[in-house]
MISEVEX-693411 format. One record per atom (N, C-alpha, C): residue in one letter; x, y, z. Coordinates in steps of 0.1 Angstrom, whole numbers, plus 5000, padded with zeros to 4 digits. Example, Ala and Ser with C-alpha at 12.3 -4.5 7.8 and 13.67 -1.06 7.14 Angstrom:
BEGIN
A513249435078;A512349555078;A513249675078;S512849785071;S513749895071;S512950005079;
//
This chain:
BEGIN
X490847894769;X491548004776;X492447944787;X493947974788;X494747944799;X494948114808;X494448104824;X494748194830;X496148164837;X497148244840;X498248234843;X498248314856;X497748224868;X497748294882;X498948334890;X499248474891;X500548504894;X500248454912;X501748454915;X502148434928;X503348474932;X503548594937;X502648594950;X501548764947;X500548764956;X499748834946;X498648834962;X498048954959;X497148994974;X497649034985;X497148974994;X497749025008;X498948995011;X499449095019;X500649165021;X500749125038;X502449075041;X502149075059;X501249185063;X501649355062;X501149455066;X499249485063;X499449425058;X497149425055;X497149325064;X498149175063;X497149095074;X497049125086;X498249215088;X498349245104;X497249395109;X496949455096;X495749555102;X494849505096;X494549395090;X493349325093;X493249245107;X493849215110;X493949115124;X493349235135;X494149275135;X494249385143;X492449455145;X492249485134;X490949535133;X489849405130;X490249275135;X489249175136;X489049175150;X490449155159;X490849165172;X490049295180;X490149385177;X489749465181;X488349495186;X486949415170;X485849435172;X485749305182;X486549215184;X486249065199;X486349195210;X487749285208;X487749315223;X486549425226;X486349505219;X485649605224;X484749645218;X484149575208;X482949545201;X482549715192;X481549745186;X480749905185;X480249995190;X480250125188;X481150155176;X482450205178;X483750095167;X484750135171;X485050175155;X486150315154;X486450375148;X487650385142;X488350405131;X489350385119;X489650525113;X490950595113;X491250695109;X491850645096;X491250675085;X491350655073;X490750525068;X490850495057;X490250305055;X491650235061;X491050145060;X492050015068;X493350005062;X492449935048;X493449925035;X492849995025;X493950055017;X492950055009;X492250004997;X490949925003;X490349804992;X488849834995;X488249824985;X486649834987;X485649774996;X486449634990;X485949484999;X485849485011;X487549505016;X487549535029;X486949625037;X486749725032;X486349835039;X484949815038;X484249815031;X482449765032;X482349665043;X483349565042;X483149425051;X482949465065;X484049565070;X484149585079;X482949705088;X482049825075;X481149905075;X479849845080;X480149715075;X478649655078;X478849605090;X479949545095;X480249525107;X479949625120;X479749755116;X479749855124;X480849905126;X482149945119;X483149975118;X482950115113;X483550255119;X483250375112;X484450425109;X484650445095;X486050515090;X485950635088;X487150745094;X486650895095;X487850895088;X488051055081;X489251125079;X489351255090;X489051245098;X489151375107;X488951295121;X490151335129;X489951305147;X488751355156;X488951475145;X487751565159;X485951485154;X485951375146;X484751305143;X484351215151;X485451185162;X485151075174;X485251105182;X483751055191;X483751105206;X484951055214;X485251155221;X485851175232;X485851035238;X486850965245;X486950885249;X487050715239;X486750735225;X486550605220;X487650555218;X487450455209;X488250345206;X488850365192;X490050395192;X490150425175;X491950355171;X492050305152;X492750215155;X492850305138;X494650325140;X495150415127;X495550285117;X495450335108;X495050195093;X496650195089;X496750115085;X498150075079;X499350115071;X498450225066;X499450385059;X500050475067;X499750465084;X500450555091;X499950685096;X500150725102;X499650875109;X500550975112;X500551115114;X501351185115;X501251235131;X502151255135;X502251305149;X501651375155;X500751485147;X499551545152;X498351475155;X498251395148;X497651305145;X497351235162;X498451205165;X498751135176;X498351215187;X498751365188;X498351415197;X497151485199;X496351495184;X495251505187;X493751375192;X494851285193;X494151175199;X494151155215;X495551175216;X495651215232;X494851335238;X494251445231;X493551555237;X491951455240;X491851405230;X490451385229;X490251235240;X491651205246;X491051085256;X490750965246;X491250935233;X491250865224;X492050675229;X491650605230;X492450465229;X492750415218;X494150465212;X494450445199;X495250315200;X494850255188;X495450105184;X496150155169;X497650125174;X498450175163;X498450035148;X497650015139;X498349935129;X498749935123;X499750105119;X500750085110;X501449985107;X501749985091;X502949835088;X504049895095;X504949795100;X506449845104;X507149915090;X506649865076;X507749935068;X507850055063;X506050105068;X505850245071;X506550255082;X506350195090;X506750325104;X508850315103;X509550195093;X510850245093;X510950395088;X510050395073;X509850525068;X510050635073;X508650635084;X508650755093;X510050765105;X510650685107;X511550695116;X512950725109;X512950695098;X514550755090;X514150905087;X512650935085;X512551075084;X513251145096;X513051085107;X513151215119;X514251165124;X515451095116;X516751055121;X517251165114;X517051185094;X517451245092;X517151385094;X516251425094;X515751525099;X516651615114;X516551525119;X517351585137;X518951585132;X519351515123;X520751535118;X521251635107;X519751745102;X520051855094;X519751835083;X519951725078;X519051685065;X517851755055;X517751805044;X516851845039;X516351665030;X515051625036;X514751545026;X514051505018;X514651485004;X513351474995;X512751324997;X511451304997;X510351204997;X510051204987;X509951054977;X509851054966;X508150954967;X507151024961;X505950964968;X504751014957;X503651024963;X502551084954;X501751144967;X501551274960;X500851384968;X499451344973;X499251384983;X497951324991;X497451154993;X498451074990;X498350964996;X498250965008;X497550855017;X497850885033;X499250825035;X499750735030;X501450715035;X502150835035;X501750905021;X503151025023;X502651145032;X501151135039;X501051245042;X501351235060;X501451115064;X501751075073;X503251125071;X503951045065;X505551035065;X505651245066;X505351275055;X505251405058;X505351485073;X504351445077;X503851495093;X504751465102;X505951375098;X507251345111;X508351455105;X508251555097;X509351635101;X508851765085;X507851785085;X507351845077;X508052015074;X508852055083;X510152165085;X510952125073;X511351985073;X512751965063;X512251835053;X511051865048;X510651745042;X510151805025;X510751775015;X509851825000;X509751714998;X508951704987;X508051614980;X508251604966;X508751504958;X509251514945;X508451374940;X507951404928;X506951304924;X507551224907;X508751314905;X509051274889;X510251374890;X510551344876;X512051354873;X512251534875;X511151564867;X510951734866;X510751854878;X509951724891;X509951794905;X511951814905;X512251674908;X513851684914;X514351814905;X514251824891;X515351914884;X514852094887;X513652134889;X512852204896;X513752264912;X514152184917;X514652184933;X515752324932;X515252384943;X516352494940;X517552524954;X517952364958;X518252344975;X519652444972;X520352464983;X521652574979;X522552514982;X523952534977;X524852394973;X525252374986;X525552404996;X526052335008;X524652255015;X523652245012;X522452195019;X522751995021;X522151945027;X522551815033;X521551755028;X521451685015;X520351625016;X520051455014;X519151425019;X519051305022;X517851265007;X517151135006;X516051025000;X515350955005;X514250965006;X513250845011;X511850765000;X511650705001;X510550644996;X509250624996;X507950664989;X507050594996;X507050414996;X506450385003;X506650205001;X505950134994;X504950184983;X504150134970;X504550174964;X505650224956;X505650274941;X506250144936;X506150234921;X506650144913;X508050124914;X509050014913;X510549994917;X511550094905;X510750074893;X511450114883;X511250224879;X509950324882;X509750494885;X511050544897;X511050484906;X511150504919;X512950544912;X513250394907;X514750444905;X515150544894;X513750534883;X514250684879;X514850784886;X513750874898;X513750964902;X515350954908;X515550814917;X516150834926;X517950874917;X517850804905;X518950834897;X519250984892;X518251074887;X518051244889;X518351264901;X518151224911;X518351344925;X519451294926;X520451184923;X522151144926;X522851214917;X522151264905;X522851334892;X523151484899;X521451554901;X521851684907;X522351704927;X522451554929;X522651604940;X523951484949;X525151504943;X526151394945;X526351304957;X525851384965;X526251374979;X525051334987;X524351284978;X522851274986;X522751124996;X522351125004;X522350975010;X520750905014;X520950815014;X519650755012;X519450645024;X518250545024;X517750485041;X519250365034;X518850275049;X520250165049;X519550065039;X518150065037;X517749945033;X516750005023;X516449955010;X515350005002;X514350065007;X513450135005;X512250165012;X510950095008;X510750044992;X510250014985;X509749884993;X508549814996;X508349705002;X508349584991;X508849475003;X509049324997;X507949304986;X506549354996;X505349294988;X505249374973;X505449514974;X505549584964;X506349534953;X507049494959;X508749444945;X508349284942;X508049174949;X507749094947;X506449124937;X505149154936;X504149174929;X504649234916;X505749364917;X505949344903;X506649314893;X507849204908;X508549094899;X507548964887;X506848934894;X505948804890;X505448894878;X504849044879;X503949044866;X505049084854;X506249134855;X507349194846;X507649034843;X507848924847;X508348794847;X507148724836;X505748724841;X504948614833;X504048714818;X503748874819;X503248894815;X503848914796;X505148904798;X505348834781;X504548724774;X504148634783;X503448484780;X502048544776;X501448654783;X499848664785;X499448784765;X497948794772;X497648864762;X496648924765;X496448984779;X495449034785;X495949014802;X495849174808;X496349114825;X495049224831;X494449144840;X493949154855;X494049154869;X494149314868;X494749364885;X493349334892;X493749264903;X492449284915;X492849384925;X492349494927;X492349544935;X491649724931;X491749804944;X491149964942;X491550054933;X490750154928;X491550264926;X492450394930;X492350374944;X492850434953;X494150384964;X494350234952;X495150154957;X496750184951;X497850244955;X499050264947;X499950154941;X499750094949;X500449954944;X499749884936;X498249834936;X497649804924;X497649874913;X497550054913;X497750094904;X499150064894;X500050084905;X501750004895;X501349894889;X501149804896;X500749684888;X500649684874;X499449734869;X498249774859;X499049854849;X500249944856;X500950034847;X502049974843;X502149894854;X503549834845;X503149724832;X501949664837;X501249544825;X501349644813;X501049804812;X500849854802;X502549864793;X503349834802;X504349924793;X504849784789;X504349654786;X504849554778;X503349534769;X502949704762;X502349684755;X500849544754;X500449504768;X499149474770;X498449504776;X497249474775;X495849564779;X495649524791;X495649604803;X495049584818;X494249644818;X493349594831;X492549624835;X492349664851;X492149754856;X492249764871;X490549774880;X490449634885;X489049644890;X489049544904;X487449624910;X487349584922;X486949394924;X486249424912;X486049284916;X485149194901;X484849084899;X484449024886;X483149124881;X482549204894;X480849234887;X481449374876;X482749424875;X483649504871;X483949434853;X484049304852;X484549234840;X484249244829;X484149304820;X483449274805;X483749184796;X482449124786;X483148994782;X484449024767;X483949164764;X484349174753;X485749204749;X486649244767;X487749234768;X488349144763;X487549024763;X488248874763;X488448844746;X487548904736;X487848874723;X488748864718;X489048744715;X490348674707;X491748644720;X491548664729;X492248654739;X492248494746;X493848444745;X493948304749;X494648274762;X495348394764;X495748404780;X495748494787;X495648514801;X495148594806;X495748604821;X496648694825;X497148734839;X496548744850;X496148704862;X495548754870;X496448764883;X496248884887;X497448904897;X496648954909;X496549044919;X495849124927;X496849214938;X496349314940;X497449404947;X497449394961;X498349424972;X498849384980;X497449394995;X496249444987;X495149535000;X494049434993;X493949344980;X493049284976;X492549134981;X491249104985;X491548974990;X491448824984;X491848744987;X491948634980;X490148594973;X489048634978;X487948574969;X487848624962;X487848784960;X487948854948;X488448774934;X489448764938;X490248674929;X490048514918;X489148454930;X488848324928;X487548404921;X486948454925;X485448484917;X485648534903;X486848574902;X487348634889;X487548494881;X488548404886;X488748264880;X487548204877;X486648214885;X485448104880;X484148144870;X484248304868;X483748354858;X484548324845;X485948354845;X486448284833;X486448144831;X486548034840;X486147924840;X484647884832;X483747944840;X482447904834;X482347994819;X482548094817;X482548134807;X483348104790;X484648074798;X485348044787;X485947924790;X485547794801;X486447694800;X487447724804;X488347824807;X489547884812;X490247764825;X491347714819;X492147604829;X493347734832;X493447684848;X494047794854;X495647684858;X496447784857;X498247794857;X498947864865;X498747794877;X499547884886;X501447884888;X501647984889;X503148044884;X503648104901;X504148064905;X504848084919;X506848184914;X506348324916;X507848354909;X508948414925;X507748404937;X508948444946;X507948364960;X508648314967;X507848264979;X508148404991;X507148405000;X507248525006;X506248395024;X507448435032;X506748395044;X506948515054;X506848655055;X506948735063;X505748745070;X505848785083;X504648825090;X504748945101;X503648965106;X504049085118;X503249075129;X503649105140;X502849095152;X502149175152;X500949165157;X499649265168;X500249375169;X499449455169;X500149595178;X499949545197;X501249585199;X501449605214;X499849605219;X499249755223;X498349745226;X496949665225;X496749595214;X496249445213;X496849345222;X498049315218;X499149225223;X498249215238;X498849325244;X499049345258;X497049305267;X496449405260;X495049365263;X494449185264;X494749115248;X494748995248;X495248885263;X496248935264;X496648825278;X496248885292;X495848985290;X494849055303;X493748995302;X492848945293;X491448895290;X491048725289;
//
């Protein structure tokens, strides 16, 4: 068996930086400190950090008054924010920046009259955040049939945004329907769709002609892993979307001589390797690593980290 290890594949600048952040955090101010939503969303992670004494809520009013609480990488919505300030909350922002461009083209367009459609999936925390910065002039279109559905009135202004996991090639469906019925429509200065996003499913649209069986590492609750997984399907091979090897069956493997392994942007590098060495010991599997885009971005601390650290 030859495994064909894509690259680049797993963490993402924005996971490393709310991971950091939420490592940094349990030095500064130890338990129990608290996480509005999961970190990332990955299983691994989030257990890792559970046992640590890390408490993940979906509700503000779940933390006492006065604590420590640090918003996960998908972003928060402005209520959000202020119901943190009622409660005396020390919030540690780790939104990725390419969320928070998101959220900030919303309320540019927005303050400039804009109706805009967010092209996203419903109840994710990214879009529900993105949502919550201008939720007055914000719809939600998920596919071709939402946009044709839209019943905006012809003088209306409207603008496009993104969430920043989809799939590149969904994404420009939609975005091609809403330019059809809506000529005039304008969109952010810069993709919205993240590097990491586009990169992961450059490498798998690039190597997975070669394969004959691909393996996503990462959640179910993960959107970008999920693309992954979907896109491996539509060149007619069989994925698989799992947390981790105890996930593997051998019987996938029948008659199978190569095999993708990729992982999504929230998944972490051992997952991965433990995946490799179960095929290894099992099937002799010599591994081929395929480098299809080099990626050196990174992101700073949140401020409020930042700032604490050189106080200490």
């Amino acid at each position: 068996m030859r495994i064909v290890l894509a690259n680049p594949r797993g963490f993402c600048a924005g996971v490393n930086m709310a991971i950091d952040s939420l490592e940094r955090a349990l030095d500064l101010f130890g338990t129990p400190l608290y996480v509005y939503h999961e970190i990332v969303h990955n299983r691994h992670v989030v257990e890792r950090f559970r046992k640590r004494g890390v408490v993940f809520v979906d509700r503000i009013d779940d933390i006492p008054d006065g604590s420590h609480v640090l918003y996960s990488a998908h972003g928060v919505a402005p209520e959000i924010r202020q119901a943190s300030a009622e409660r005396n909350l020390h919030a540690i922002d780790a939104t990725c920046p390419l969320v928070t461009k998101v959220h900030l083209e919303a309320v540019r367009f927005a303050s400039e009259g804009y109706t805009i459609l967010l092209i996203g999936h419903e109840g994710h925390d990214e879009v529900v955040g993105t949502l919550g910065e201008a939720p007055h002039a914000i719809r939600l279109v998920q596919d071709e049939a939402e946009v044709e559905a839209l019943d905006l009135a012809a003088e209306t202004k409207v603008a496009f945004l993104t969430q920043t996991t989809l799939s590149v090639d969904d994404a420009e469906i939609i975005i091609r329907a809403i330019r059809k019925k809506y000529p005039n429509v304008v969109g952010p200065s810069r993709d919205d769709i993240c590097y990491a996003t586009q990169n992961r499913q450059e490498a798998v649209k690039e190597l997975v002609p070669e394969v004959d069986l691909v393996i996503v590492l990462g959640s179910q609750n993960s959107s970008n892993s999920l693309r992954l997984a979907e896109l491996a399907a539509t060149f007619d091979r069989p994925a698989h979307l799992i947390d981790g090897v105890a996930e593997m069956q051998e019987r996938w493997f029948d008659g199978v001589e190569t095999v993708l392994i990729t992982a999504g942007a929230s998944a972490p590098e051992d997952v991965v390797q433990d995946c490799i060495a179960y095929l290894q010991s099992r099937f002799g599997a010599e591994v081929d690593s395929r480098t299809i885009r080099e990626e050196h971005v990174s992101f700073p601390l949140p401020r409020e980290l930042r700032s604490l650290a050189m106080v200490r």
